[in-house]
VOGU-3710 file (C-alpha; in Angstrom, 3 decimals, decimal comma):
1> xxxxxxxxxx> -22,598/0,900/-21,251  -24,753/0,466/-18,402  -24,225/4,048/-16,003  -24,391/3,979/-12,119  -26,744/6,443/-11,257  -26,760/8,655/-8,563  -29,911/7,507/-6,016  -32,819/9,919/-4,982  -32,344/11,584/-1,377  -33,806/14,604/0,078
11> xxxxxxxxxx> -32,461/17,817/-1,251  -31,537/19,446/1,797  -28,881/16,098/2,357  -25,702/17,052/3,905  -22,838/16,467/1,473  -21,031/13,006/1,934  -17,387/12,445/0,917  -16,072/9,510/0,197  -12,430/7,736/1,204  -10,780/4,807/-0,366
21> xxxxxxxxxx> -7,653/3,650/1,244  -5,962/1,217/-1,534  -3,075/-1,593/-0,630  -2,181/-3,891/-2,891  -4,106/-7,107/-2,622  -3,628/-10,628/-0,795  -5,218/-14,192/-1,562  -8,097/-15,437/0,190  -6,779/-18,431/1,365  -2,557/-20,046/2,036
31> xxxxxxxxxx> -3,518/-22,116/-0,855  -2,295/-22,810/-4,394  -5,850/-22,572/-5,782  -6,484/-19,006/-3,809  -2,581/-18,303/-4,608  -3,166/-18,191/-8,383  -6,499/-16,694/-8,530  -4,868/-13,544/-6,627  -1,424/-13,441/-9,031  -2,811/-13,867/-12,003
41> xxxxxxxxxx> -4,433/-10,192/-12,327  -1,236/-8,950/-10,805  1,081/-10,164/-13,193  -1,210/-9,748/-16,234  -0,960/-5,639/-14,650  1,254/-4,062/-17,656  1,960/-1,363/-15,001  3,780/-4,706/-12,483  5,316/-6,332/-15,137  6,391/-4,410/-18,677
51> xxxxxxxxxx> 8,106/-7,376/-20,306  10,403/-6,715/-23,007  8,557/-9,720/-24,925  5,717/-9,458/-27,402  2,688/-9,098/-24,988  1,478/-12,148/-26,710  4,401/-14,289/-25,822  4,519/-13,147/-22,168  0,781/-14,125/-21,641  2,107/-18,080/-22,719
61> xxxxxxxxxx> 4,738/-17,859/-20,237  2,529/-16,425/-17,261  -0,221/-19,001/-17,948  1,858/-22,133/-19,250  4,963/-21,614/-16,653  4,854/-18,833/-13,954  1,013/-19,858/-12,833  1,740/-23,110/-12,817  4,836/-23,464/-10,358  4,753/-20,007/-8,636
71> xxxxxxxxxx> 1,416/-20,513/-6,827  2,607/-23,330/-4,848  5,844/-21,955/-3,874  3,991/-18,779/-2,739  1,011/-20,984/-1,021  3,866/-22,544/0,995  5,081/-18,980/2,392  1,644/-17,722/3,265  1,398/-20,787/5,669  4,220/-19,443/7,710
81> xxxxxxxxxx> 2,582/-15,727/8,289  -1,203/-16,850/8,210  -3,118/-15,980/11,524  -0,052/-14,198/12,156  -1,919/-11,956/15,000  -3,810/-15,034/16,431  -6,239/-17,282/15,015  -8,844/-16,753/13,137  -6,838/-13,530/11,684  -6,060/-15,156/8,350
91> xxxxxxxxxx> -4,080/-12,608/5,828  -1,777/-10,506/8,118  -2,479/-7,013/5,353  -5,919/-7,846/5,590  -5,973/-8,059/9,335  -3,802/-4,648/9,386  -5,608/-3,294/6,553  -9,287/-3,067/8,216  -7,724/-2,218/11,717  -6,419/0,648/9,311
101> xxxxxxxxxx> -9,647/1,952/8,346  -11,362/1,686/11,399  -8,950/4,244/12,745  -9,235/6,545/9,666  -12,970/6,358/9,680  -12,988/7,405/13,466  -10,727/10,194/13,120  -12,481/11,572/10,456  -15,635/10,916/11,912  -19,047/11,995/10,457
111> xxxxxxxxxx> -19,259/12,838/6,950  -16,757/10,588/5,886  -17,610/7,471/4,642  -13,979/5,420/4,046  -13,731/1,900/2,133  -11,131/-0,211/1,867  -9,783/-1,719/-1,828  -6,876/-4,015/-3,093  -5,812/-3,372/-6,264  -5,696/-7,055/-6,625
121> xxxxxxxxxx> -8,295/-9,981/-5,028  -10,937/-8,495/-2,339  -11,902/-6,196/-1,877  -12,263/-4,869/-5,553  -11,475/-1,135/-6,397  -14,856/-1,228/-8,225  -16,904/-3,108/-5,491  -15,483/-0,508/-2,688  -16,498/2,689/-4,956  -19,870/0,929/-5,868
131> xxxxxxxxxx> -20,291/0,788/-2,118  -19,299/4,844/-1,997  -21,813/5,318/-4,967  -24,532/4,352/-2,330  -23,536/6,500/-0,001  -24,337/9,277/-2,866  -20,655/11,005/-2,218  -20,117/13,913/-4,194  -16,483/14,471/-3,442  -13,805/11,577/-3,351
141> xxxxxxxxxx> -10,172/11,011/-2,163  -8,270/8,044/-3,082  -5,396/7,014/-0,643  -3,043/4,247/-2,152  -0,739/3,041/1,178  2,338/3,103/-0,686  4,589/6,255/0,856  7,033/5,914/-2,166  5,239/6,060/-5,795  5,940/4,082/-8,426
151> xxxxxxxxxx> 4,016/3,436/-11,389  3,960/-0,229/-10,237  1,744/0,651/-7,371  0,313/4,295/-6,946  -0,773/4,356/-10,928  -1,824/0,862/-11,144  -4,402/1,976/-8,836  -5,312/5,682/-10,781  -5,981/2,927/-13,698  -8,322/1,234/-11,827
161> xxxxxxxxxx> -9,940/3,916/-10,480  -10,356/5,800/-13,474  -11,597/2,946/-15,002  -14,600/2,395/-12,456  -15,670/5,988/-12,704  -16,206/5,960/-16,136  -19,385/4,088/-15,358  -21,033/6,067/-13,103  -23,008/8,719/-14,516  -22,381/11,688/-12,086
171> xxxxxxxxxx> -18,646/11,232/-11,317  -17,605/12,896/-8,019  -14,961/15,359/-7,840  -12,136/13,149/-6,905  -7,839/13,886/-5,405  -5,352/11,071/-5,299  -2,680/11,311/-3,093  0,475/10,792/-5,263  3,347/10,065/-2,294  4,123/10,773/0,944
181> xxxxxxxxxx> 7,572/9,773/1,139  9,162/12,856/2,560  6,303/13,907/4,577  6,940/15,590/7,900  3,938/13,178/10,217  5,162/9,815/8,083  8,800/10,646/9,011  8,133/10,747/12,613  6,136/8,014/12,666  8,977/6,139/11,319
191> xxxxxxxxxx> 11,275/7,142/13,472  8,776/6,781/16,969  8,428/3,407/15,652  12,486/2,811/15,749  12,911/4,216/19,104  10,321/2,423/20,369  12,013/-0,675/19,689  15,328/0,673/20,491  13,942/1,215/24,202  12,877/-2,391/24,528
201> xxxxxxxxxx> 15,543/-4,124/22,827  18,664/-1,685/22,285  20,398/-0,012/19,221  21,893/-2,478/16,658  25,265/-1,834/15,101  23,279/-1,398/11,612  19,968/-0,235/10,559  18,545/-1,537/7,434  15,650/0,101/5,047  14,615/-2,544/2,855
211> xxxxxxxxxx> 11,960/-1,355/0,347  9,888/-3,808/-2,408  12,290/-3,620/-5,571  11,213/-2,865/-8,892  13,483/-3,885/-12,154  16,053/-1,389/-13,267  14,753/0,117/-16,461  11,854/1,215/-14,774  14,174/3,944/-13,192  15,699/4,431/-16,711
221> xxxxxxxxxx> 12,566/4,981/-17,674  11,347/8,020/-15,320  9,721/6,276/-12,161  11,306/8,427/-9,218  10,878/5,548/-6,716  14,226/4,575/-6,251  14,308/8,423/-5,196  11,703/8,785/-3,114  12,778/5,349/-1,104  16,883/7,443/-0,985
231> xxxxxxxxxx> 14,937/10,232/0,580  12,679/8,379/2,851  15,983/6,740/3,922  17,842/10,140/4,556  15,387/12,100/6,286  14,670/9,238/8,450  18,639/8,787/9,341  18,569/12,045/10,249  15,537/11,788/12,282  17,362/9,267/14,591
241> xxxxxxxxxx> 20,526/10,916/14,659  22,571/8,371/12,669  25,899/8,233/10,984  26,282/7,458/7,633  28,293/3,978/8,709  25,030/3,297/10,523  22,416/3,001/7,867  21,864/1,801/4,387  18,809/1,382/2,134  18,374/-1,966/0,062
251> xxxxxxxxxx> 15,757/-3,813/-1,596  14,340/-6,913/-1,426  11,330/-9,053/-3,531  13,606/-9,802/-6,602  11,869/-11,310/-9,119  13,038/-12,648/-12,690  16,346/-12,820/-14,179  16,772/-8,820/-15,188  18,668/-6,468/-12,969  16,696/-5,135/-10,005
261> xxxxxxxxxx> 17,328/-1,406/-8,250  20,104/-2,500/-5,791  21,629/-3,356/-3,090  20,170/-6,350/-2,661  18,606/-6,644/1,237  19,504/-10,201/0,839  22,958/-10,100/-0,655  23,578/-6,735/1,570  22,760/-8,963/4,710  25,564/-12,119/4,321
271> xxxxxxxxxx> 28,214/-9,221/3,141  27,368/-7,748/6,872  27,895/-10,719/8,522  30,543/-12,266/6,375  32,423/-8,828/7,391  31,783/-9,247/11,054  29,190/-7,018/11,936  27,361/-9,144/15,229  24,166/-7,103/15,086  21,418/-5,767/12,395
281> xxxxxxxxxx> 17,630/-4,539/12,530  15,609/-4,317/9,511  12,797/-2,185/8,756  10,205/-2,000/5,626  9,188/2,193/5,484  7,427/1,133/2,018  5,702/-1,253/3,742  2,569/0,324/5,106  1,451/-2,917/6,659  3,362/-6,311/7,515
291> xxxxxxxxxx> 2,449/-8,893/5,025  4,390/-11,819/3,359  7,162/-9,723/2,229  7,825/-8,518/5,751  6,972/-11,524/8,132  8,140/-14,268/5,917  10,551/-13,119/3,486  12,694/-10,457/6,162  11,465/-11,786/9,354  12,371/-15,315/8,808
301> xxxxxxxxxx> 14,195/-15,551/5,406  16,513/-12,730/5,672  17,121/-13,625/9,493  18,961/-16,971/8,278  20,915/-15,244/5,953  22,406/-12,704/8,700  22,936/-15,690/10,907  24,336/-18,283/8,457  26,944/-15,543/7,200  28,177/-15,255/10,687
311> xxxxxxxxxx> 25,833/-12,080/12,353  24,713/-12,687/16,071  21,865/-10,581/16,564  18,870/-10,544/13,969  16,009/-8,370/14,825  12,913/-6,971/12,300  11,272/-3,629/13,462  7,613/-4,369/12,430  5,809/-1,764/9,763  3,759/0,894/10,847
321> xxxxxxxxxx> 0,637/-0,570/10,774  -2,238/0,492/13,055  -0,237/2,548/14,941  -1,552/5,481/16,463  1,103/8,121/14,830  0,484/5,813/11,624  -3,147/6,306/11,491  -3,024/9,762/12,117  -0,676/10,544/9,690  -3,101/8,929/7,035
331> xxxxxxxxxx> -5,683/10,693/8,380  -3,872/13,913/7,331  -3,630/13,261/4,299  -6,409/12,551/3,629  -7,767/16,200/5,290  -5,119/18,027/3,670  -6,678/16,623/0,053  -9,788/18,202/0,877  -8,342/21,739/1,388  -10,245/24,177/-0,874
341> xxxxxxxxxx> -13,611/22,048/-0,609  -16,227/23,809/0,772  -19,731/22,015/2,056  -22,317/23,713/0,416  -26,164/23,670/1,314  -28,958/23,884/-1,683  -32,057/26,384/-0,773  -34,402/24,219/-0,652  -37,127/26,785/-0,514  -36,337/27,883/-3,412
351> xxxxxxxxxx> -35,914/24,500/-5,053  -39,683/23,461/-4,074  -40,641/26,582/-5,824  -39,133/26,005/-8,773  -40,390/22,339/-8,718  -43,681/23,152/-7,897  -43,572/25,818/-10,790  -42,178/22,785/-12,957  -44,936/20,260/-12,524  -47,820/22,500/-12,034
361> x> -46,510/24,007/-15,779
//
C-alpha cells in the first residue's frame, strides 16, 4: 500500500483542522448514462441495500435488471428538479450543498479548512480528505447531513471514511457526529422554518413529516432511525404548539417489494383527502437539503395524490437548506466536536537545537 504522507511545513505552523460535511451523492448530469454511473455504487452499498439473497445473486439482478430500467425512470425525474434555483444551477443538493459549506467555512472562519463529500458520485469521500491531507490537518471532524442516523446513511459514510484513512500515514485525530435529531438549535430551526411559512401562507389543517424510509427489518434489526425520526417529530410538534390531531410522521422513497417503516407519506396523503381534510403541508426534517426526493417526488408527486383524492390545498415547506438558523446549527456541531482540543504550539527553539545537535552528530 502506497501511504499519504504528511508534507514538510515550518515547525512553528499553526495547527489546521479539518471539516468534511458528507450528503449523500447526486448524478452529474439528468441523464440515464450519468443516472447509472451514480446508482450503481449506491446500491452495490451492503449498508443501502442488505438483500436477503446470496450476495452473488443480488449483484445479477442489480446489473442485469435494476441498472438497466431504473436509470431511465430516475433520469426522467431529475429533468423536472434540474436548475431548480435558476439556470445554470444543475443538481438542486449540489447547488444547496456548496451554498452549505460556504456558510460553515465562514462561520468557522480561520483555521478551519471544510470540504464537501457525497458518499456517492462527486465529490468523493477520498478526493475531499486527500484535499484536507494538503492542508496538513492534524485534527478532523466528519459531519454526515443526515439529523436522524441510520446505518443506511451516517455509517455508510464512517465506512468510507475509515477506509480512506487507512492510507494516509499520519492519521489525524478524527470525531464523527453520530445524530442530531433531538438537538435543541436543529429543533428550532425546524420550527422557524414552519412559521415562516405559516406567516406567508397560513396554517394548514395537517402537518406532515415525511422522512426517507428504510425497509422494516432494518428496525428489527437495531437501527434506531425510525426513533430518532418519532422524536424529531414530537419535539418539533411541540415546538409549534400542535395537537396530536394536527401532525403525523410518514415516510416516503419506497423501494422494492418488502415492507417499508410506515405510514406511507403517499398512501397517508389520499386517506387525508379521501376523508375530507381540504388542506395539508409537508415537510422533509431528514432532509437536510431539497433534492429529488423533496422537489419531485413530494413537491409534485405527492401534490397529485392530495388533490386527486379530493384535498384542496397542497403546499411543501422547503428543507432547511442554507438557511441562516440551518447553517448555524451545523456550525455547532461541528464546534461542540472539538471540545477538549486544545491548539498547541511546538518550541521551536528548542527543536532547532535538537536538530542542529542531530545533523552536526
Amino acid at each position: 500500500m502506497t501511504f499519504l504522507n504528511k508534507q514538510p511545513g515550518p515547525h512553528d505552523q499553526a495547527e489546521q483542522w479539518g471539516v468534511l460535511l458528507v450528503n449523500l451523492g447526486t448524478p452529474d448530469a439528468p441523464n440515464r448514462r450519468a443516472l447509472k454511473r451514480y446508482l450503481k455504487p449506491f446500491l452495490s452499498d451492503p449498508r443501502v441495500v442488505e438483500p436477503t439473497l446470496p450476495r452473488w445473486l443480488w449483484w445479477l439482478i442489480l446489473n442485469g435488471v435494476i441498472l438497466n430500467v431504473r436509470p431511465g425512470r430516475s433520469a426522467h425525474a431529475y429533468q423536472q428538479v434540474w436548475d431548480h434555483y435558476g439556470a445554470g444551477t444543475g443538481s438542486p443538493l449540489m447547488h444547496i450543498s456548496k451554498l452549505q459549506l460556504k456558510g460553515v467555512q465562514s462561520a468557522l472562519g480561520a483555521g478551519f479548512h471544510c470540504q464537501l463529500a457525497m458518499t456517492y458520485g462527486g465529490p468523493s469521500i477520498e478526493g475531499a480528505l486527500k484535499k484536507l491531507h494538503e492542508k496538513n490537518i492534524s485534527r478532523l471532524v466528519v459531519l454526515p447531513l443526515y439529523p436522524q442516523y441510520s446505518a443506511t446513511t451516517t455509517a455508510a459514510v464512517f465506512d468510507q471514511v475509515s477506509r480512506a484513512l487507512q492510507r494516509w500515514r499520519l492519521v489525524p485525530e478524527w470525531r464523527m457526529v453520530h445524530h442530531y435529531h433531538d438537538r435543541a438549535a436543529y429543533i428550532q430551526a425546524l420550527a422557524e422554518s414552519v412559521k415562516t411559512h405559516w406567516q406567508s401562507h397560513g396554517q394548514a389543517d395537517q402537518l406532515i413529516m415525511s422522512f426517507h424510509g428504510i425497509p422494516l427489518r432494518y428496525l428489527k434489526s437495531g437501527d434506531p432511525y425510525f426513533c430518532h425520526c418519532h422524536k424529531t417529530g414530537r419535539l418539533l410538534a411541540e415546538a409549534l404548539g400542535l395537537a396530536d390531531h394536527q401532525w403525523q410522521v410518514t415516510f416516503q422513497s419506497i423501494f422494492g417489494r418488502e415492507p417499508w417503516l410506515q405510514p406511507y407519506t403517499n398512501e397517508t396523503l389520499k386517506g387525508l383527502g379521501q376523508a375530507g381534510v381540504k388542506s395539508v403541508q409537508v415537510m422533509c426534517p431528514g432532509f437536510s437539503a431539497d433534492c429529488l426526493e423533496t422537489l419531485e417526488e413530494i413537491a409534485l408527486e405527492n401534490r397529485d395524490v392530495f388533490l386527486e383524492a379530493g384535498g384542496h390545498q397542497y403546499q411543501y415547506i422547503p428543507a432547511l437548506n442554507e438557511t441562516r438558523a440551518h447553517v448555524e446549527c451545523l456550525t455547532q456541531l461541528i464546534k461542540d466536536q472539538t471540545q477538549g482540543w486544545q491548539v498547541t504550539t511546538p518550541n521551536t527553539a528548542a527543536f532547532e537545537k535538537q536538530k542542529k545537535a542531530l545533523i552536526e552528530g
